[in-house]
C-alpha positions as CSV (number, residue, x, y, z in Angstrom):
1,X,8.2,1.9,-1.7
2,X,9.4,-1.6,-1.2
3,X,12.0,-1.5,-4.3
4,X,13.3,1.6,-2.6
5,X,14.1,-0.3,0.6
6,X,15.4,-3.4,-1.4
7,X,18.1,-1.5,-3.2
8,X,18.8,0.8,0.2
9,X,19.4,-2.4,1.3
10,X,21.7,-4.0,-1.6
11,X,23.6,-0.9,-1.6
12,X,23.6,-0.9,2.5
13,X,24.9,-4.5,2.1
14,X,27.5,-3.5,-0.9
15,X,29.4,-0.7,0.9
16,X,27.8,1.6,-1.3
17,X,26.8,5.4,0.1
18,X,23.3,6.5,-0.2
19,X,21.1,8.8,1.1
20,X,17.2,8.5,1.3
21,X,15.0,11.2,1.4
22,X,11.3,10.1,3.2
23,X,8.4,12.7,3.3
24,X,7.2,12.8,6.5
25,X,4.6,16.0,6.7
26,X,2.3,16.6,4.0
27,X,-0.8,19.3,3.5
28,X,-3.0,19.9,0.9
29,X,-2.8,18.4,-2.4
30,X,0.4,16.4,-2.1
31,X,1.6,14.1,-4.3
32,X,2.9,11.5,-2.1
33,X,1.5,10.7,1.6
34,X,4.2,10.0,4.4
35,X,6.4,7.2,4.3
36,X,7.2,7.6,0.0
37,X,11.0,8.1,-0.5
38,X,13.7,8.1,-2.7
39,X,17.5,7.0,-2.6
40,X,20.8,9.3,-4.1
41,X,23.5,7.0,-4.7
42,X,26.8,9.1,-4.4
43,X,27.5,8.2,-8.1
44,X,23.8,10.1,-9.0
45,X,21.7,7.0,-9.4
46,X,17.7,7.5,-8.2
47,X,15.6,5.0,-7.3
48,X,12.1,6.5,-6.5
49,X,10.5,9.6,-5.9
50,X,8.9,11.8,-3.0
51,X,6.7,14.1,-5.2
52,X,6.1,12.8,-8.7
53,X,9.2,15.1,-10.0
54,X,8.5,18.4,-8.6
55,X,11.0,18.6,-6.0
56,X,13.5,15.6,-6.8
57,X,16.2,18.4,-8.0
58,X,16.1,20.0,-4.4
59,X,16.4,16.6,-3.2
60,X,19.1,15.8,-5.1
61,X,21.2,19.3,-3.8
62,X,20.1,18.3,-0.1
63,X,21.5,14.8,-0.5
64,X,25.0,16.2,-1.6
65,X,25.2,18.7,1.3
66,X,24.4,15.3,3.1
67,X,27.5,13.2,1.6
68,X,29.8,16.6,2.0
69,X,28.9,15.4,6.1
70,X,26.3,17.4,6.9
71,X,23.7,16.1,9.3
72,X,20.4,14.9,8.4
73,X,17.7,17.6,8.0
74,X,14.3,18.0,7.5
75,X,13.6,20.6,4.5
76,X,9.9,21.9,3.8
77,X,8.2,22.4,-0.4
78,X,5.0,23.5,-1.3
79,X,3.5,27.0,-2.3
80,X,-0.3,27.6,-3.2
81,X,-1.9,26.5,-6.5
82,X,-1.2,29.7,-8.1
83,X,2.3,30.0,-7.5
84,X,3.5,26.7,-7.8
85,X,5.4,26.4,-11.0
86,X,7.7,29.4,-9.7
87,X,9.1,27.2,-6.4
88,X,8.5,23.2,-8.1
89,X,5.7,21.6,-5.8
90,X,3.2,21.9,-9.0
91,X,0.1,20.4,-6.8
92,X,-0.5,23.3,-4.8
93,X,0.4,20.7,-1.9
94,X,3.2,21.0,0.7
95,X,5.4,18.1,1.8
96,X,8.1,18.1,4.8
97,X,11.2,15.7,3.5
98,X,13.5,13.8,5.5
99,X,17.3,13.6,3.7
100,X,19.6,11.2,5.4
101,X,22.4,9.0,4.8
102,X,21.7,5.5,5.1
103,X,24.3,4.1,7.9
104,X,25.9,0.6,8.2
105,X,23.5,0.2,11.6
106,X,19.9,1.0,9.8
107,X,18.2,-2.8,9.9
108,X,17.5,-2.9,6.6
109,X,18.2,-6.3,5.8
110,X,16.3,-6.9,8.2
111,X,12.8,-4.7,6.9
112,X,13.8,-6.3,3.3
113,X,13.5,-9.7,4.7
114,X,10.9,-9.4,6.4
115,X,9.1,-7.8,3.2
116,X,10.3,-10.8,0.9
117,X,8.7,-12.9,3.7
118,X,5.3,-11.1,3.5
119,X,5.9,-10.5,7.1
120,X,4.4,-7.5,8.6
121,X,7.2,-4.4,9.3
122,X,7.7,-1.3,10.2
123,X,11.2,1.0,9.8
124,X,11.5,3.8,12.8
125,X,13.4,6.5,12.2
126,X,14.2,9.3,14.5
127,X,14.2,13.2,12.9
128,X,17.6,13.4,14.7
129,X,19.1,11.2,13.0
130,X,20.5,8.9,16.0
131,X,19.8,5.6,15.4
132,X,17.1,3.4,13.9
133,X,14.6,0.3,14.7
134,X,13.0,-2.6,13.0
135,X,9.4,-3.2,14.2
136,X,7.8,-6.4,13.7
137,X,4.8,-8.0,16.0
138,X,6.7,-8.6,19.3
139,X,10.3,-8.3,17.0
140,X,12.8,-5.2,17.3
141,X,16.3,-4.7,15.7
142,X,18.6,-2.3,16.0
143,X,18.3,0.7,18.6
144,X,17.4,4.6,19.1
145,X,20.2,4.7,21.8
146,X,18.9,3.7,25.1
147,X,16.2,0.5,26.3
148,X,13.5,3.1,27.3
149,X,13.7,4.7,24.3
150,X,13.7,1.7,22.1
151,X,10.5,0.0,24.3
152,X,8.6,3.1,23.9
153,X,9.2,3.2,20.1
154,X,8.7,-0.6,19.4
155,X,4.9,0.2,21.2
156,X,4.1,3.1,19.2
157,X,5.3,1.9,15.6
158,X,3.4,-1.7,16.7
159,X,0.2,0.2,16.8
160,X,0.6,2.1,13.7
161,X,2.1,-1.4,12.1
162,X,-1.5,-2.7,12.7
163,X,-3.3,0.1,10.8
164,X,-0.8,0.2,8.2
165,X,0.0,3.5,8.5
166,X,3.0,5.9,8.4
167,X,4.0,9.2,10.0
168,X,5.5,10.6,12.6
169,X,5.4,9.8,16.6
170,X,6.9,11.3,19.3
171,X,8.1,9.7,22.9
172,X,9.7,11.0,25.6
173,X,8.0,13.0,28.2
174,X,9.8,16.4,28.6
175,X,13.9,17.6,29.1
176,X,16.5,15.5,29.4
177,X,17.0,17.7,32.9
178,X,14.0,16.8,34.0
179,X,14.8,13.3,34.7
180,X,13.3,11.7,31.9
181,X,13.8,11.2,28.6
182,X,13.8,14.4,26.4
183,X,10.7,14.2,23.2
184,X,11.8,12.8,19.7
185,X,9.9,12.9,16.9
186,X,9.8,9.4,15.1
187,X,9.3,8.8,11.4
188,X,7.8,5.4,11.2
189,X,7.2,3.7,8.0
190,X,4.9,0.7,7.9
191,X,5.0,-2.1,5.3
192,X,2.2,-4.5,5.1
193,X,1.7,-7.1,3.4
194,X,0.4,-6.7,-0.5
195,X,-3.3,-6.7,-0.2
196,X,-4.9,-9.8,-2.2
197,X,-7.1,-10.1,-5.0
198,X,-9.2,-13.1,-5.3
199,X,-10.8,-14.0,-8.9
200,X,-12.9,-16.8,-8.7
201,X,-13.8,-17.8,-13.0
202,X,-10.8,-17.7,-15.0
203,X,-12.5,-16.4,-18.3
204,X,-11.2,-14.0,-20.6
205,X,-11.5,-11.1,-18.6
206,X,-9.7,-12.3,-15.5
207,X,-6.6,-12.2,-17.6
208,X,-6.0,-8.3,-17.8
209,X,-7.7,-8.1,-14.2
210,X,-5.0,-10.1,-12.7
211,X,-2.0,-8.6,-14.8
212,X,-3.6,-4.5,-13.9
213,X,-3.3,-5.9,-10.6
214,X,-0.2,-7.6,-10.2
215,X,1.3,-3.7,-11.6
216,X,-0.6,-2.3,-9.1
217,X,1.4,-4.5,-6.3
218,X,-1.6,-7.0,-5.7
219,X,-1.3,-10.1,-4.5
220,X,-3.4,-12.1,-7.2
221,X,-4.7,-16.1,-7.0
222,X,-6.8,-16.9,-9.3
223,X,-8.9,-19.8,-9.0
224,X,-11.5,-21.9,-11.2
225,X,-12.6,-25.4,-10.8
226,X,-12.3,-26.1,-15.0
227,X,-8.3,-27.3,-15.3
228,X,-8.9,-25.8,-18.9
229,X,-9.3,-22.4,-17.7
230,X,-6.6,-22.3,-14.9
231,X,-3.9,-22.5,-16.9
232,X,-0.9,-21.0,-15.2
233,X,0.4,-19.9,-18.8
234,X,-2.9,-17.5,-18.9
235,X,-1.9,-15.5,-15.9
236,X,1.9,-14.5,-15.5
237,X,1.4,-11.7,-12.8
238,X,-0.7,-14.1,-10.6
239,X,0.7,-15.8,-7.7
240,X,-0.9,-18.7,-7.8
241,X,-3.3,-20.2,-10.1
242,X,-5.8,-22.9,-8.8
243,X,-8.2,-25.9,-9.7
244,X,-10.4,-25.9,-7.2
245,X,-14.4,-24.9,-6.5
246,X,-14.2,-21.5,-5.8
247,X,-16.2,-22.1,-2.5
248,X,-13.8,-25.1,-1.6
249,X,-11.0,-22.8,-1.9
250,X,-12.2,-20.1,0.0
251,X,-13.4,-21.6,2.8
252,X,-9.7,-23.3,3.6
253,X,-8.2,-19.7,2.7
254,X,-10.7,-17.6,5.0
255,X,-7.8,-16.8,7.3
256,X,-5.8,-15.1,4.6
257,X,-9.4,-12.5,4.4
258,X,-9.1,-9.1,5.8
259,X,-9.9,-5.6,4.8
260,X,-7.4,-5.2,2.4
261,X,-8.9,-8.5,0.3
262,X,-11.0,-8.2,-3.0
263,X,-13.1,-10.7,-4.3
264,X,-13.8,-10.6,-7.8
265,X,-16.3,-13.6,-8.9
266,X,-16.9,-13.6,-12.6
267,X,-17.9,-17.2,-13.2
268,X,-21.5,-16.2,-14.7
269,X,-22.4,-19.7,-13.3
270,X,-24.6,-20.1,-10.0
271,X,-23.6,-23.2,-9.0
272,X,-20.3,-21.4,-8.9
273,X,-20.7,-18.0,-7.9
274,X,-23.9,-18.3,-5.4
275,X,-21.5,-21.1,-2.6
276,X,-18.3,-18.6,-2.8
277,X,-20.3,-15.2,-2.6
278,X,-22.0,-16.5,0.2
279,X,-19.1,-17.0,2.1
280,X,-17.1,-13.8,0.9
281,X,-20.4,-11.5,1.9
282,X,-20.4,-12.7,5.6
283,X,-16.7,-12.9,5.9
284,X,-13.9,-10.2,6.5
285,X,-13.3,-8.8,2.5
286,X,-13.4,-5.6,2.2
287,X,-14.7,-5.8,-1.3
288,X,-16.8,-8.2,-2.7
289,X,-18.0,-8.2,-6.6
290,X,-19.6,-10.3,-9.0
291,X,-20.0,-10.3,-12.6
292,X,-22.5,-10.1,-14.8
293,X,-25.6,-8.1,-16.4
294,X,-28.3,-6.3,-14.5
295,X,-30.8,-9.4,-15.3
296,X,-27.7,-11.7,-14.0
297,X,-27.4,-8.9,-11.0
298,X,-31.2,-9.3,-10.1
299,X,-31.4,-13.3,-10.5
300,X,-28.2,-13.5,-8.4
301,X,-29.8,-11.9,-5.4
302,X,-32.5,-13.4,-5.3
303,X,-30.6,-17.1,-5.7
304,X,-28.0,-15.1,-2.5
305,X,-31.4,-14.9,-0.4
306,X,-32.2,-18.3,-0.5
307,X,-28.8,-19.2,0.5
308,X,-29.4,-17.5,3.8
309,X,-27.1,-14.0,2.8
310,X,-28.5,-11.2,5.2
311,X,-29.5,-8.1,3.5
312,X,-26.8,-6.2,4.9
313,X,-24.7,-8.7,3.8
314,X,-25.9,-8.1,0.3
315,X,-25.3,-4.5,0.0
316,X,-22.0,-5.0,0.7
317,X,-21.7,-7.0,-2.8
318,X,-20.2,-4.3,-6.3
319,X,-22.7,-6.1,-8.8
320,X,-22.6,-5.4,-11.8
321,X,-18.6,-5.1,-10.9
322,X,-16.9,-1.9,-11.8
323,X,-17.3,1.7,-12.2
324,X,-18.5,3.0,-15.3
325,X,-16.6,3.9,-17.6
326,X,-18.2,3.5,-21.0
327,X,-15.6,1.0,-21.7
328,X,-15.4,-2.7,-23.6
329,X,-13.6,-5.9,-23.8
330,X,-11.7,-7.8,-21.2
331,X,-8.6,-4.7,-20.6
332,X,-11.4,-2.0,-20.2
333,X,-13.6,-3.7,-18.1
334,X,-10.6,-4.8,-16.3
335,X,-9.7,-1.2,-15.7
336,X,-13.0,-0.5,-14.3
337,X,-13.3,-3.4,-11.9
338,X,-9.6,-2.2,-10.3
339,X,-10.7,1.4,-10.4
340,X,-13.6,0.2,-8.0
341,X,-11.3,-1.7,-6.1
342,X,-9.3,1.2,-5.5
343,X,-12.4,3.5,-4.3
344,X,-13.5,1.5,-2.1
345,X,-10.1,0.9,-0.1
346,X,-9.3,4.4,-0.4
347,X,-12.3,6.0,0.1
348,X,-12.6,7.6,-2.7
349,X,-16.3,8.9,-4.6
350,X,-15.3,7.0,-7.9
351,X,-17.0,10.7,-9.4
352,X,-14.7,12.7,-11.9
353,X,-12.4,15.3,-9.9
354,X,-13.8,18.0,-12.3
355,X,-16.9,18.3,-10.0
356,X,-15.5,18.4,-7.0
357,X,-13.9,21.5,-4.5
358,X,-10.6,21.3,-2.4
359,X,-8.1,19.3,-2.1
360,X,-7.0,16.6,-4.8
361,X,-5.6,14.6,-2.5
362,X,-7.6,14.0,0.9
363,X,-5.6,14.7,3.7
């Protein structure tokens, strides 16, 4: 989603039209949650997607009824399973899409600053079509047409900035008659920033880990106290690469922890692992894992009780690290350590989707 506000922004800034289409319903099994969108140039030129290719097409035909000057509308896709191939949504799902043409006064050189920056952001934008707002902590830009409107927006999209999400809102308390402002529905669009991975032991297989990362939009420091190891050159999709003790580093980086950080610690060395897994299991991660065999696993937490870890503290620790997958060597073990990573912020059962009922994609 970021590259699709970057170039909505180049273009915004070039003079060139474009319209973006943002999905901001979805039920069922869809694709794409809200917040995903994709950009029409008026020369045909796509940049992203708001179903995976099921629907883009449609898209496509709303955005040129859009540059003809129609108004911005809000179209609806999605049949059940068993029909699905005969209207385009193939997941069964159902999404509700946004198509609008990006105006001159949409802030988004603003958003794409602020995403460059690492700065939490969030992009308001009314179903209407009237105007648009910038949302940072205790920042606005732009306007939906009126103070009131934009203070009551800047509040809601602030709260959903802080849980990260997207979706829509709606302010206003009744007709505009009435004597107060009429409802509007609000697509807001929240960008974090990247969630961090943390690799502590820059052996072989922290290589692939922090490159499947850095592709999966990570932000990746990798860190080992043997200069030999971090070698800049071994990691080209991390961050940053470190000499330090992992422990050392940790402790003068434990404000940069939050739920979105994983720690991966595959040093295989106590002196090592033991100081920074300490630290990581009583701090604000929101996944911690350590390397190693079962015999490794079991001297580990015993070495983890000694250094005063609470036993709630240690079930919190993925040890061995990884899901299993049957796989071997540095890329597949990679593979499963970021599959973990990824049920565990998302909730999901890490169980094959053959054996379970409902919905692909949990609502």
């Amino acid at each position: 989603m970021r590259h699709v506000i970057d170039r909505a922004a180049a273009w915004q800034s070039s003079g060139t039209r474009c319209v973006m289409a943002t999905v901001v319903r979805t039920w069922g099994s869809a694709p794409h949650g809200p917040g995903a969108s994709m950009l029409v140039a008026e020369d045909g030129t796509i940049v992203g997607s708001v179903s995976g290719g099921c629907v883009e097409a449609a898209v496509i035909a709303a955005a040129e009824e859009v540059f003809a000057g129609g108004p911005p509308v809000v179209e609806r896709w999605g049949v059940g399973d068993e029909d699905a191939f005969a209207v385009g949504l193939t997941c069964g799902g159902t999404i509700e899409v946004l198509i609008r043409e990006v105006r001159p006064e949409v802030p988004l050189d603003r958003v794409s600053a602020d995403l460059a920056a690492g700065v939490p952001v969030a992009l308001v934008t009314p179903l209407d079509g009237i105007g648009s707002l910038a949302v940072g902590r205790g920042t606005v830009s732009g306007s939906l047409g009126g103070a009131a409107a934009d203070r009551a927006a800047a509040l809601a999209a602030e709260g959903m900035l802080g849980r990260g999400g997207s979706g829509l809102i709606t302010v206003g308390e009744g007709a505009e008659g009435a004597g107060c402002a009429p409802k509007r529905e609000l697509l807001v669009q929240s960008f974090a920033p990247p969630p961090r991975l943390l690799i502590f032991g820059a052996a072989e297989f922290a290589r692939p880990l922090a490159g499947f990362a850095a592709t999966l939009g990570h932000r990746v420091t990798v860190c080992d106290a043997r200069p030999a190891f971090a070698d800049p050159g071994r990691f080209p999709g991390a961050a940053e690469v470190v000499v330090d003790r992992p422990d050392r580093w940790f402790r003068a980086h434990e404000d940069l922890v939050d739920a979105t950080t994983a720690v991966c610690v595959l040093t295989h060395e106590p002196r090592f692992d033991v100081p920074v897994l300490t630290r990581a299991l009583s701090g604000a991660a929101g996944y911690v894992g350590a390397m190693g065999s079962r015999r490794t696993h079991e001297d580990r937490m015993a070495r983890l009780r000694a250094a005063g870890v609470t036993e709630a503290g240690l079930a919190r620790l993925r040890s061995p690290i990884g899901l299993d997958l049957g796989g071997r060597g540095p890329e597949e073990t990679a593979l499963s350590v970021l599959a973990e990573i990824v049920a565990v912020r998302r909730g999901g059962s890490g169980l094959p989707l053959t054996v379970g009922t409902g919905p692909v994609h949990a609502m």
